[in-house]
C-alpha positions as CSV (number, residue, x, y, z in Angstrom):
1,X,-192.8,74.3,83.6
2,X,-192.5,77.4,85.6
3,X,-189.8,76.3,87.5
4,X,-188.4,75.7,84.4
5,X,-188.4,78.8,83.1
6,X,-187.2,80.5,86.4
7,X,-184.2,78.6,86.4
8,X,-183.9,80.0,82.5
9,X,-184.3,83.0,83.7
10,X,-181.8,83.5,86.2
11,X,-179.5,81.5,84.3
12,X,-180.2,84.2,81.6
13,X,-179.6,87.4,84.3
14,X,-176.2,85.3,84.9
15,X,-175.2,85.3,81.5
16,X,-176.3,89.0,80.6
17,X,-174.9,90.4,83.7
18,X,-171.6,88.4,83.0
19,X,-171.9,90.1,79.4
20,X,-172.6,93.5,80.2
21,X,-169.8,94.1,82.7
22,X,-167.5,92.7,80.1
23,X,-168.5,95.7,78.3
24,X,-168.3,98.4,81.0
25,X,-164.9,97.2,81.7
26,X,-164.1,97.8,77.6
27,X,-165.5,101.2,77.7
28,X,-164.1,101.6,81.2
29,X,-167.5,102.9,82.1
30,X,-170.0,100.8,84.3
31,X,-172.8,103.7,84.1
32,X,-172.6,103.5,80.0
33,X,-172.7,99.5,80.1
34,X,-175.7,100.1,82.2
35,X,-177.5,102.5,79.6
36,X,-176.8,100.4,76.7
37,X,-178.0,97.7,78.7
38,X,-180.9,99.6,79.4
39,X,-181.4,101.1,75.9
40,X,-181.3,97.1,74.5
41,X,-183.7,95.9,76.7
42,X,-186.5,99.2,76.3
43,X,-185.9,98.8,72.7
44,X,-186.6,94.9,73.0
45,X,-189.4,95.3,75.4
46,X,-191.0,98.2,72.8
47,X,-191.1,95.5,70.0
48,X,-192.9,92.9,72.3
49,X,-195.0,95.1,73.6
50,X,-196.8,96.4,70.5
51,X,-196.6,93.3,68.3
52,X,-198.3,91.7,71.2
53,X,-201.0,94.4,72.7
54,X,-203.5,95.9,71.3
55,X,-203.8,98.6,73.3
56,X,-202.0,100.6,76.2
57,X,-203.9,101.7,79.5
58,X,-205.3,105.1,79.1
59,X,-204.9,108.5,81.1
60,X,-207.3,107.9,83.6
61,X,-205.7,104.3,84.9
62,X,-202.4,105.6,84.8
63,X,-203.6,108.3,87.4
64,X,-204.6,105.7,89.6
65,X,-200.9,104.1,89.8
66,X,-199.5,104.8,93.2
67,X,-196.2,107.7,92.9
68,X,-193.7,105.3,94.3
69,X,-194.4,101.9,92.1
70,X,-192.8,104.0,89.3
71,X,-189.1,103.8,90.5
72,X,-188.6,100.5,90.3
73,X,-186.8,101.2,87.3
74,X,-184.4,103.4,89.6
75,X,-183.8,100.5,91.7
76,X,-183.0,98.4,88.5
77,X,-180.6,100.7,87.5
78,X,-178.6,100.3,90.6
79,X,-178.7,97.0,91.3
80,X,-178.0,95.9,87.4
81,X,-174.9,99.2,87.9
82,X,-173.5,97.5,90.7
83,X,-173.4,93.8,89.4
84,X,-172.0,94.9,86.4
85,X,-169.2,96.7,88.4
86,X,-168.8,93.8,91.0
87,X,-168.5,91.0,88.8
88,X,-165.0,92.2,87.6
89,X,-163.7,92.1,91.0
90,X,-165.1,90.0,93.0
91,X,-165.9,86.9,89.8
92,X,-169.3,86.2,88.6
93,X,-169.7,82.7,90.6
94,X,-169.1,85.0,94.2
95,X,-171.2,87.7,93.1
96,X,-174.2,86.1,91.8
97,X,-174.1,84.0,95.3
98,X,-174.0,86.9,97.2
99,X,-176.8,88.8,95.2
100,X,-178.8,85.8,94.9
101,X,-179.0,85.5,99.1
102,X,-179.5,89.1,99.3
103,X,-182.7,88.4,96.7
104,X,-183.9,85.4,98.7
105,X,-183.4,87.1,102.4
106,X,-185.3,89.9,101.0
107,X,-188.0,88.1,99.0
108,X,-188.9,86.4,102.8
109,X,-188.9,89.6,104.7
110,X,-191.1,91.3,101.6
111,X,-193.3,88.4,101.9
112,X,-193.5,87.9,105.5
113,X,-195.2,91.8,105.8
114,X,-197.1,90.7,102.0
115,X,-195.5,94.2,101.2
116,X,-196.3,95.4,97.3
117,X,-198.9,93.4,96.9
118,X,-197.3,90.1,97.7
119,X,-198.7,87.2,99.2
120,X,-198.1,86.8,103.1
121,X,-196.3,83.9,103.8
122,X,-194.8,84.3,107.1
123,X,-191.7,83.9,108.8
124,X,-191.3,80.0,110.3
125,X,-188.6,78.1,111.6
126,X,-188.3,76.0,108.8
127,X,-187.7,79.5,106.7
128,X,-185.4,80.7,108.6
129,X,-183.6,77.2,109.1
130,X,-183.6,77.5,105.1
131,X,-182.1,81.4,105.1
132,X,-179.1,80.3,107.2
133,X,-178.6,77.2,104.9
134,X,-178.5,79.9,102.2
135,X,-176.0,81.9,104.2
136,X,-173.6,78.7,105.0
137,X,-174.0,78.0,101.2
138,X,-172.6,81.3,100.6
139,X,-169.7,81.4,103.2
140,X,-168.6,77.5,101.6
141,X,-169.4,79.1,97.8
142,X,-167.1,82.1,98.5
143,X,-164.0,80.3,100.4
């Protein structure tokens, strides 16, 4: 099931990023795509959030939150800025391939140090067999 919905899900991030830079290239503005984009989803995510928690964590829990996991959202806002003004140029197909290797190279390099909390899994051949497999896919995806 969970494989399931992951490939829903980045079947989904496809689609809305597809969407979204349809609509920065109508208002010939990638930044505003990105806020409205942005606006949707904290508007979406407010609605879920309170019809399905109770409560929120309190003063004293928030305090304990380490500075730098709260600009994740800054990091969003790049990374969704620049698909929504790649796609446009370079197709959504090539750009999605490209993004999605930069995702999985990443993701094994994250997890090999078990950086923010993630699970070490470290770097073997096989992996690395499989990142250049993901490479070669790219180069044959993007001829």
């Amino acid at each position: 099931m969970n494989i399931l919905l992951a490939l829903i899900a980045g079947g989904l991030i496809t689609l809305q990023a597809s969407i979204n830079s349809q609509l920065g290239v109508i208002l010939r503005n990638t930044l505003l795509a990105t806020l409205v984009a942005f606006s949707v989803a904290a508007f979406v995510s407010a609605i879920v959030l309170f019809a399905t928690h109770p409560y929120l964590p309190g003063k004293p829990l928030v305090k304990t939150i380490p500075m730098y996991l709260w600009f994740g959202g800054g990091l969003s806002a790049v990374g969704v800025g620049l698909f929504y003004y790649l796609i446009p140029k370079m197709g959504a197909g090539s750009m999605m391939s490209v993004a999605l290797t930069g995702q999985l190279l990443t993701a094994v390099v994250l997890s090999h140090f078990g950086l923010f909390g993630l699970p070490q899994v470290p770097i073997t051949p096989s992996r690395i067999l499989g990142g250049g497999a993901m490479v070669l896919g790219l180069v044959l995806l993007n001829r």
